[in-house]
C-alpha positions as protocol buffer text, in pm:
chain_id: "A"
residue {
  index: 1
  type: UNK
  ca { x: 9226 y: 9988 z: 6966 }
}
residue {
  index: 2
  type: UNK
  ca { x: 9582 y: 9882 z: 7113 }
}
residue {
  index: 3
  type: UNK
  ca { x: 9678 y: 9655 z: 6912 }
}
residue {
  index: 4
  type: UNK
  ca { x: 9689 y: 9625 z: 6518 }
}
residue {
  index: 5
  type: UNK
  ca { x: 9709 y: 9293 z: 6386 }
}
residue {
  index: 6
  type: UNK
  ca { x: 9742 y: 9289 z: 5916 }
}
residue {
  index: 7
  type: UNK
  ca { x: 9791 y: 9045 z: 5707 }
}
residue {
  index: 8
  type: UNK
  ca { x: 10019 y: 9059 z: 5427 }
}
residue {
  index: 9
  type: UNK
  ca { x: 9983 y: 8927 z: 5070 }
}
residue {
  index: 10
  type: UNK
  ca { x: 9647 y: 9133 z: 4973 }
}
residue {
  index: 11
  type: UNK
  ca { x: 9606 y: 9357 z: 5277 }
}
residue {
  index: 12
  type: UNK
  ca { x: 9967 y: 9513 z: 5275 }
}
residue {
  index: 13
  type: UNK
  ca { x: 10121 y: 9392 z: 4997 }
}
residue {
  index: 14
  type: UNK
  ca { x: 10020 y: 9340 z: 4667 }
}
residue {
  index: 15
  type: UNK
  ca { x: 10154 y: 9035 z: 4469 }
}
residue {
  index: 16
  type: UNK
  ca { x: 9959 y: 9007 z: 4153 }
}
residue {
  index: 17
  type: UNK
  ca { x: 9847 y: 8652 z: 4144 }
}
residue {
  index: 18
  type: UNK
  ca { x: 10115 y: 8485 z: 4273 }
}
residue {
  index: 19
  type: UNK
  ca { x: 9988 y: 8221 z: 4465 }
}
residue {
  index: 20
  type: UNK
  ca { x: 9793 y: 8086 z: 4171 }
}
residue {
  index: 21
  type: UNK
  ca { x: 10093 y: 8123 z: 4015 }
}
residue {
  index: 22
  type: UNK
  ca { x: 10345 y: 7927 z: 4282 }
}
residue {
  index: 23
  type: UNK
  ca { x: 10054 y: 7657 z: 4314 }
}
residue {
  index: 24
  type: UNK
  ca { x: 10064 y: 7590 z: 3920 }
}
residue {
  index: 25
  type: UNK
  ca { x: 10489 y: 7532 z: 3986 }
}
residue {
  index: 26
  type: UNK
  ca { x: 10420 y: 7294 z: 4268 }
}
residue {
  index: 27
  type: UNK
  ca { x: 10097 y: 7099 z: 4119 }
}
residue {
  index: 28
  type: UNK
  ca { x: 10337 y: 7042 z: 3814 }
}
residue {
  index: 29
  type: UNK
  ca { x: 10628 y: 6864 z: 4065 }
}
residue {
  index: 30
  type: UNK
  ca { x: 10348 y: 6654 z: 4215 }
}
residue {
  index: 31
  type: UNK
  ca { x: 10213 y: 6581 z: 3878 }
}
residue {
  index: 32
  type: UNK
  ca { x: 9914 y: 6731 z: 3814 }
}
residue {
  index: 33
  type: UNK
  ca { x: 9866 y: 6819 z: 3528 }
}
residue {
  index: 34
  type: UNK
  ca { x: 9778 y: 7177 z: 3375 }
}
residue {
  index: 35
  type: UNK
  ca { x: 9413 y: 7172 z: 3206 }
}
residue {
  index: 36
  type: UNK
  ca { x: 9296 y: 6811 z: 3388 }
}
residue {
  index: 37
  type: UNK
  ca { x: 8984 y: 6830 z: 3594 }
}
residue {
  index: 38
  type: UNK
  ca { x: 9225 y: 6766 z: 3907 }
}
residue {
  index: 39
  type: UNK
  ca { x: 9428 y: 7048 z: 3848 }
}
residue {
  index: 40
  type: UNK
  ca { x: 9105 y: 7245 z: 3811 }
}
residue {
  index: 41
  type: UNK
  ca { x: 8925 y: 7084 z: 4128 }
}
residue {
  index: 42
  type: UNK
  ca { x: 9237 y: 7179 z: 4322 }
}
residue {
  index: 43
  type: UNK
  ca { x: 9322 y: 7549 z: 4191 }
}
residue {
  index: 44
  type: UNK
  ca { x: 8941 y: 7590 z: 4322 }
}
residue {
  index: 45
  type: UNK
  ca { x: 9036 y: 7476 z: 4626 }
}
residue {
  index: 46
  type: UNK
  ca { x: 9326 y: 7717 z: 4666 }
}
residue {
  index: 47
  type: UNK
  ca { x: 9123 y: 8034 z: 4534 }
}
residue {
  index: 48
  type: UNK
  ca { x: 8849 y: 7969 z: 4766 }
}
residue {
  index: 49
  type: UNK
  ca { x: 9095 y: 7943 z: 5101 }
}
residue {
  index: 50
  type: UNK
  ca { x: 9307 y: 8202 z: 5021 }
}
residue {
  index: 51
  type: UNK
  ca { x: 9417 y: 8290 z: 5385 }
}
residue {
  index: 52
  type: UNK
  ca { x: 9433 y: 7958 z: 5523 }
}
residue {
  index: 53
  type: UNK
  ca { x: 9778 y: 7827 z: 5643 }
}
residue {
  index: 54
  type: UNK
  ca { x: 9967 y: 7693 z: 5340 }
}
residue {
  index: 55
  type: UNK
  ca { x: 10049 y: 7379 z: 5470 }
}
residue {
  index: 56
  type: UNK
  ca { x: 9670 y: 7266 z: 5568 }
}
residue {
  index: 57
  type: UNK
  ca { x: 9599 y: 7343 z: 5199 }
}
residue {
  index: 58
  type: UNK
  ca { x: 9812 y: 7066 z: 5096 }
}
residue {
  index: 59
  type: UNK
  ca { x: 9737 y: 6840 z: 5361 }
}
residue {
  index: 60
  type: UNK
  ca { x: 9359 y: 6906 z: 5259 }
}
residue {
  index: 61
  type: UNK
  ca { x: 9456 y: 6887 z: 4842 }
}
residue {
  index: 62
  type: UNK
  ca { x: 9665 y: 6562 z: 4867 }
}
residue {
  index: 63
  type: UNK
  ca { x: 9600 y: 6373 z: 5177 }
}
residue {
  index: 64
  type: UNK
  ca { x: 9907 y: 6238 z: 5345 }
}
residue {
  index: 65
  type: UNK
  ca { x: 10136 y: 6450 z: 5526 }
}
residue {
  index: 66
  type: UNK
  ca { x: 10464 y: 6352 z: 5315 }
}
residue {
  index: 67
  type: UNK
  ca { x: 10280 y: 6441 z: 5004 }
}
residue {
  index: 68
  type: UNK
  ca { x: 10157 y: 6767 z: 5180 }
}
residue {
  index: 69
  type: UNK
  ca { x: 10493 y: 6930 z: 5293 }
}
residue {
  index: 70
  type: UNK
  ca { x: 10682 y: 6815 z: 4960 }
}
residue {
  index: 71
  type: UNK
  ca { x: 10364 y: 7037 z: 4793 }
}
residue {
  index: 72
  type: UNK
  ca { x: 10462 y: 7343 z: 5039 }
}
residue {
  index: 73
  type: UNK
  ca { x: 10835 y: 7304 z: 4980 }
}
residue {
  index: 74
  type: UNK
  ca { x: 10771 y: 7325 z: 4636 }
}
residue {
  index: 75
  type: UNK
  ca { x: 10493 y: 7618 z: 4650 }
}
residue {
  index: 76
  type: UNK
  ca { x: 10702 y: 7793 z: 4952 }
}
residue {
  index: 77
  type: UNK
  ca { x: 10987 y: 7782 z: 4660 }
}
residue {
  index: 78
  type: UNK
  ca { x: 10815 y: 7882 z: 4382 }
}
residue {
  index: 79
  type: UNK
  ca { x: 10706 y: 8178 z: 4577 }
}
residue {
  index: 80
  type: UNK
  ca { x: 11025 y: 8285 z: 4729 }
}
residue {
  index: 81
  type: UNK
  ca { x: 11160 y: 8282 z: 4375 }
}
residue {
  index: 82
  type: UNK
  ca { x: 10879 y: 8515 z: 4220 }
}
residue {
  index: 83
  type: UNK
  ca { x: 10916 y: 8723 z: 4515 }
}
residue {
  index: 84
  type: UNK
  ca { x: 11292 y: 8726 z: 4457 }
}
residue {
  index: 85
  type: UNK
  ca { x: 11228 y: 8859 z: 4095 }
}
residue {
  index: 86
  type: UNK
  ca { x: 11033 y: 9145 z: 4212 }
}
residue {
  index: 87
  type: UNK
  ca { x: 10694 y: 9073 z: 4129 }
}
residue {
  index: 88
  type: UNK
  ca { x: 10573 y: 9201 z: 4454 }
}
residue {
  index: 89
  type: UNK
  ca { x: 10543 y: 9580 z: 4585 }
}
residue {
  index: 90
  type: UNK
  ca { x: 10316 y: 9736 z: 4872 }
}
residue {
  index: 91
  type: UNK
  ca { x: 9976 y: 9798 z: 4844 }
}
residue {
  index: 92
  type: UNK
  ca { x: 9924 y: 10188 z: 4780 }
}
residue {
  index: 93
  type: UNK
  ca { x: 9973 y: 10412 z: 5179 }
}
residue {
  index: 94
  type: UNK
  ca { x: 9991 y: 10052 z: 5333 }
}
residue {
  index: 95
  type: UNK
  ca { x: 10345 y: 10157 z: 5493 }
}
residue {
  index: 96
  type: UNK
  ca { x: 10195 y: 10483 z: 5545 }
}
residue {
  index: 97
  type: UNK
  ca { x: 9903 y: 10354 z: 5739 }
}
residue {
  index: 98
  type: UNK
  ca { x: 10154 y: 10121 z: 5991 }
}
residue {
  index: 99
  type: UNK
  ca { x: 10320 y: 10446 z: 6048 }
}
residue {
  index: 100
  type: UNK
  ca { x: 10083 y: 10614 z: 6129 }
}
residue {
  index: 101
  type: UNK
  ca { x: 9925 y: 10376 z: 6338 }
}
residue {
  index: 102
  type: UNK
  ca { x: 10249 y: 10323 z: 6524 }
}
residue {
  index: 103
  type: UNK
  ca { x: 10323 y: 10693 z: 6552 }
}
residue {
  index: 104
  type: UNK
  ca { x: 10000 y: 10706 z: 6774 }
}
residue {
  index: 105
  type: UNK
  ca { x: 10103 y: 10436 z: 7005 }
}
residue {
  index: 106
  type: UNK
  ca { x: 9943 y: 10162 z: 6878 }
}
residue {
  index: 107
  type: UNK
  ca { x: 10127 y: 9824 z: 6829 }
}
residue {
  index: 108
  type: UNK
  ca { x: 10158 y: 9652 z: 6439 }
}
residue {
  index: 109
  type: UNK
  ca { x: 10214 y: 9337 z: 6368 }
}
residue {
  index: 110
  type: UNK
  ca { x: 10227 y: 9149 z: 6042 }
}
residue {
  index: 111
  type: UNK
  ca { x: 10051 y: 8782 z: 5961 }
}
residue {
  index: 112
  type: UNK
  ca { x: 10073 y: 8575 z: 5708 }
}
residue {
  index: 113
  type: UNK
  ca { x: 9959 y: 8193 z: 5599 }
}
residue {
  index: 114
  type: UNK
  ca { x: 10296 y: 8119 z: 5463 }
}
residue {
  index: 115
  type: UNK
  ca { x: 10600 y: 7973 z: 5576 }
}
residue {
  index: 116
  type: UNK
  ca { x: 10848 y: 8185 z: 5781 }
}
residue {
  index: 117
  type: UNK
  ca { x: 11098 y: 8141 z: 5469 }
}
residue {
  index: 118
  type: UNK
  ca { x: 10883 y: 8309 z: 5266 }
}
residue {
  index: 119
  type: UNK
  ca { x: 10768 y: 8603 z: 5519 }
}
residue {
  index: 120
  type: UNK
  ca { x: 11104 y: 8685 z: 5560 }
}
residue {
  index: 121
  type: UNK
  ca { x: 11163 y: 8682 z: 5212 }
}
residue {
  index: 122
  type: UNK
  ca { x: 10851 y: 8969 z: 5147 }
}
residue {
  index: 123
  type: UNK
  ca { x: 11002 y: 9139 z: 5448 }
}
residue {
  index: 124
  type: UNK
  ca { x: 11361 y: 9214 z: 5300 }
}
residue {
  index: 125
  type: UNK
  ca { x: 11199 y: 9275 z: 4914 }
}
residue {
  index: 126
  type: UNK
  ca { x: 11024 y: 9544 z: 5063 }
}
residue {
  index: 127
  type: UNK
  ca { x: 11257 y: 9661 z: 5251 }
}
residue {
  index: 128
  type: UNK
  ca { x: 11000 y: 9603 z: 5545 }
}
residue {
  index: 129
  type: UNK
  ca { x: 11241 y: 9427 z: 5829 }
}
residue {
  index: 130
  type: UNK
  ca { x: 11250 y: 9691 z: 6062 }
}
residue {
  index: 131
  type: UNK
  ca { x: 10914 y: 9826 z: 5987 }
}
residue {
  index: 132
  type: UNK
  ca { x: 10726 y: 9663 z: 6337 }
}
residue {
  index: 133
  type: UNK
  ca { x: 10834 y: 9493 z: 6578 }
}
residue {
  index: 134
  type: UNK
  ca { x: 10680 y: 9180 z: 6525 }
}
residue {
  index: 135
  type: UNK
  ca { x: 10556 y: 8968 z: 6239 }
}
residue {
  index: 136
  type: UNK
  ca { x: 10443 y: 8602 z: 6301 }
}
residue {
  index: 137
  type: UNK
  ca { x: 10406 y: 8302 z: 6060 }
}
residue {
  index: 138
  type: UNK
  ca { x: 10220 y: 7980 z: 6181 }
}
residue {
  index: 139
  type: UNK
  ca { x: 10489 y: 7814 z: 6323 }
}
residue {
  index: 140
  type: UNK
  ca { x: 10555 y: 8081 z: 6530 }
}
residue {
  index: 141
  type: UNK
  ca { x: 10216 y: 8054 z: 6720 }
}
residue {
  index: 142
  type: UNK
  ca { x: 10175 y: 7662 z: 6775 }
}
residue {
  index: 143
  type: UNK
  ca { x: 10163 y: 7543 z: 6371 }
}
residue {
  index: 144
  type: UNK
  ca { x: 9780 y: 7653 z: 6328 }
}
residue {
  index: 145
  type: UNK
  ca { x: 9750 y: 7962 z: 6093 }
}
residue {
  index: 146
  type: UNK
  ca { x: 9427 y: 8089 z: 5992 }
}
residue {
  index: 147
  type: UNK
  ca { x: 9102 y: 8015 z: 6049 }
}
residue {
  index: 148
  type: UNK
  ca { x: 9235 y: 7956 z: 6381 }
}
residue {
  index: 149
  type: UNK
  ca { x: 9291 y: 8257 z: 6639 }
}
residue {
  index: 150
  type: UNK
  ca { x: 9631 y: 8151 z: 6728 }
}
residue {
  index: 151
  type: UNK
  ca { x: 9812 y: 8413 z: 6541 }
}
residue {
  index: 152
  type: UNK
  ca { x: 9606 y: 8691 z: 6703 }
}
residue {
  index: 153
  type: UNK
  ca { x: 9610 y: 8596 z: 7023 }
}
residue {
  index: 154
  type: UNK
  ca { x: 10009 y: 8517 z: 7010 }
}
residue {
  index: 155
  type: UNK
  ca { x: 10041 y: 8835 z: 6877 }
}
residue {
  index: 156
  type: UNK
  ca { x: 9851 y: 9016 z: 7188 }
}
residue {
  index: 157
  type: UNK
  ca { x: 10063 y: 8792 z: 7449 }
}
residue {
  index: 158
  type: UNK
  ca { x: 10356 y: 8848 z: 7255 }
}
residue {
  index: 159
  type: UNK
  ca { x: 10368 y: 9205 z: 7249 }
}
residue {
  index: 160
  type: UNK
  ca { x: 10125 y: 9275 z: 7609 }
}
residue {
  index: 161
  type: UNK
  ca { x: 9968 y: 9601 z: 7383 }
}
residue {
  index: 162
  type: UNK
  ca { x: 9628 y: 9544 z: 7482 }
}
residue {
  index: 163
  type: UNK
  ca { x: 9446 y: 9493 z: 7820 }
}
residue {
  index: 164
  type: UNK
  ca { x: 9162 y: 9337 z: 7634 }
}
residue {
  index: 165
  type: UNK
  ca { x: 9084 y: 9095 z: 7314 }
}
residue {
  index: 166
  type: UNK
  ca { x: 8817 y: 9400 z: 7217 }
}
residue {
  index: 167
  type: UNK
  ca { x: 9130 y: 9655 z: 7186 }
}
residue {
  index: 168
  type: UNK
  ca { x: 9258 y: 9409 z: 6886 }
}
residue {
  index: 169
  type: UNK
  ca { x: 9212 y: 9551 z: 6521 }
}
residue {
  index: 170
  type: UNK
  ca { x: 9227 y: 9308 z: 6248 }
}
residue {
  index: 171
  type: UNK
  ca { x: 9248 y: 9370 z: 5889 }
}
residue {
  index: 172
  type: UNK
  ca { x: 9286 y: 9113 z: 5606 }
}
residue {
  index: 173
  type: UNK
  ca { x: 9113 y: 9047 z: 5229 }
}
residue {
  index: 174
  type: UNK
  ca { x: 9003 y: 8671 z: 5293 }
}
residue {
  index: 175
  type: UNK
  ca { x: 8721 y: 8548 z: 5445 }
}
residue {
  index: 176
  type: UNK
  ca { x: 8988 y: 8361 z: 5638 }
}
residue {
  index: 177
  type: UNK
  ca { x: 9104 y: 8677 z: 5778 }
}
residue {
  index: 178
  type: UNK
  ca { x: 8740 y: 8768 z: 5913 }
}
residue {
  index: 179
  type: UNK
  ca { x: 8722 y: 8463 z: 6099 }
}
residue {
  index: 180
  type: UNK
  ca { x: 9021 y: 8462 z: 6251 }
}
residue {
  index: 181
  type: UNK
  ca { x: 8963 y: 8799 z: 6400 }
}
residue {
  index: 182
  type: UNK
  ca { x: 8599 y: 8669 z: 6528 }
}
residue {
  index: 183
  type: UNK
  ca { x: 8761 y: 8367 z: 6657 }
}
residue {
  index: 184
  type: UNK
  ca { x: 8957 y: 8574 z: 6888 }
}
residue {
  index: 185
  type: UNK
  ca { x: 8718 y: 8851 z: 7032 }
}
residue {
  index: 186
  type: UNK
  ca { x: 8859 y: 9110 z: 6825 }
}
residue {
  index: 187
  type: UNK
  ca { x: 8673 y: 9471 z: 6850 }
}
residue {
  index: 188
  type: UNK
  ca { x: 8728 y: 9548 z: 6469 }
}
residue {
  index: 189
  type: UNK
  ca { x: 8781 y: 9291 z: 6193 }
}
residue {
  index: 190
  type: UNK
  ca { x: 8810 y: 9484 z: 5916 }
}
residue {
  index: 191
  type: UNK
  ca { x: 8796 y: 9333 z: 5514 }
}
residue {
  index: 192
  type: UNK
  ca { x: 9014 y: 9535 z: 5266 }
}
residue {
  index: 193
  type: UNK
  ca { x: 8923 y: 9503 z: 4883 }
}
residue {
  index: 194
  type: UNK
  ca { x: 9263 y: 9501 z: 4731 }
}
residue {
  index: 195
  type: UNK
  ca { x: 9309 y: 9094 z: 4761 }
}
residue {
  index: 196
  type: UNK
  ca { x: 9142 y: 8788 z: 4681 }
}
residue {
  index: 197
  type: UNK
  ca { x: 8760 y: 8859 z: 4853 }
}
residue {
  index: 198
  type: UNK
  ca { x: 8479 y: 9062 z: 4762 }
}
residue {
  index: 199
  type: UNK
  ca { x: 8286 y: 9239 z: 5013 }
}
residue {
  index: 200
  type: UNK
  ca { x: 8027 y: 9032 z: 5019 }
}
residue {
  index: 201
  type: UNK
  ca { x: 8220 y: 8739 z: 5135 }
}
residue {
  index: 202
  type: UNK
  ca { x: 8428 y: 8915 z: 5376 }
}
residue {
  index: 203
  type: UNK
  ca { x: 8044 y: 9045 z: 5506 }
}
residue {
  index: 204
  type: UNK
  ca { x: 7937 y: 8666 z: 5563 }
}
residue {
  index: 205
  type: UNK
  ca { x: 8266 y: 8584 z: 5684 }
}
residue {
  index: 206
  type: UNK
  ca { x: 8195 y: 8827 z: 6009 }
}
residue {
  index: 207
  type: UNK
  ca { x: 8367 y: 9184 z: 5878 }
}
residue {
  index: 208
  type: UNK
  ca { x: 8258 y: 9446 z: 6134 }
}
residue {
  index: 209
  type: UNK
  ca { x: 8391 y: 9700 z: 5811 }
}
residue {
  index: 210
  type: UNK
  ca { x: 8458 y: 9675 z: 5467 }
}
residue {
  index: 211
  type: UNK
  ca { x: 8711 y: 9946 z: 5354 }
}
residue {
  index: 212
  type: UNK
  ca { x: 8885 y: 9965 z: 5012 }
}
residue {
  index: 213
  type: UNK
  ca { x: 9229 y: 9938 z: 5118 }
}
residue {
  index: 214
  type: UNK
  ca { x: 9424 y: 9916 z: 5448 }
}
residue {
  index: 215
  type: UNK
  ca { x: 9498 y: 10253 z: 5385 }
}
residue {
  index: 216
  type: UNK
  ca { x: 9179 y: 10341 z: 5562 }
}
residue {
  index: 217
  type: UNK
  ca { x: 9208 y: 10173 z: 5861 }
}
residue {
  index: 218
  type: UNK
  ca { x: 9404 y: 10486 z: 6090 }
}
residue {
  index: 219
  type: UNK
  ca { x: 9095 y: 10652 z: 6014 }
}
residue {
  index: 220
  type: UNK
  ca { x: 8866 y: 10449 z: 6133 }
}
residue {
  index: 221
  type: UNK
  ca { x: 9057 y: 10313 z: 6476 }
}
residue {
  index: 222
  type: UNK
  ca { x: 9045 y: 10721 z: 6532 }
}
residue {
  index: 223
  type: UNK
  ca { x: 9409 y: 10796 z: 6353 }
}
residue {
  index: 224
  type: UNK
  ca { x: 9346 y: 11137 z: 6198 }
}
């Protein structure tokens, strides 16, 4: 394995909730109301595509595409502001693990579903900026996040670390996660435990390994 492609929120970094949270904030704007069976039929819909791109959410939860990005401003905000209020931190030996994949000579990058905004924003709360040398949003390969390959595969042309799709490690905690690492030929697409999947859905979503945490993923690309 050349190349290490993670995900963040639930594979890296561990933000308690808060995209149920963020999605209550911007259902509210859009007028949905708390306790209605729309509100319920939609915060469904977000638990069960937790990975997906953000904005295809929306566009799937309310239709038309003006409706859809006012939705993501609103969530994107939301976010940003729970982030800014320090309600995330990283998952336990996450940073460890990129360092000490890195310090081997493999190549990390970071993925997420949200906007670029809002990566950024996780980035400097961490005080992850400098940590690799490339993290990618969905706008940054093409507009399609996850389930789509995209990310992946900008991530291996972007950075020329591997010779082969089948040198790419992929880690995330959504089924999402598992198929965007089938999607694109990935050797190992590996489901963590700390985020919003069990193991049985990352399993029958096409994980090649379940670990407990992205803290055990040196080990098993051969890291000692």
């Amino acid at each position: 394995m050349r190349l290490v492609v993670l995900d963040m929120a639930g594979t890296t970094v561990a933000d308690g909730g808060l995209v149920e949270l963020a999605f209550e904030t911007a259902a509210r704007r859009l007028g949905v109301e708390p306790g209605s069976a729309d509100h319920a039929e939609k915060l469904a819909h977000v638990r069960a595509t937790m990975g997906e791109s953000k904005i295809s959410v929306f566009r799937h939860l309310f239709g038309d595409e003006e409706t859809a990005h006012r939705a993501n401003a609103a969530f994107e905000e939301a976010y940003g502001e729970l982030v800014d209020a320090g309600r995330i931190a990283p998952v336990p030996g996450a940073r460890e693990a990129i360092e000490a994949l890195q310090a081997s000579g493999r190549t990390v990058v970071l993925t997420t579903g949200f906007a670029r905004v809002t990566q950024d924003a996780i980035l400097d709360a961490l005080g992850w900026r400098d940590l690799v040398t490339l993290t990618l949003c969905p706008a940054d390969a093409g507009g399609r996040g996850r389930p789509y390959p995209d990310m992946v595969l900008a991530a291996l042309l972007r950075t020329g670390a591997a010779d082969d799709v089948r040198q790419i490690a992929v880690a995330g905690d959504t089924s999402y996660d598992m198929l965007t690492g089938r999607r694109a030929g990935a050797g190992i697409v590996a489901g963590v435990l700390t985020g919003a999947h069990d193991a049985e859905q990352l399993a029958a979503a096409g994980a090649t390994h379940v670990l407990a945490s992205v803290a055990e993923l040196p080990a098993l690309v051969g890291v000692i």
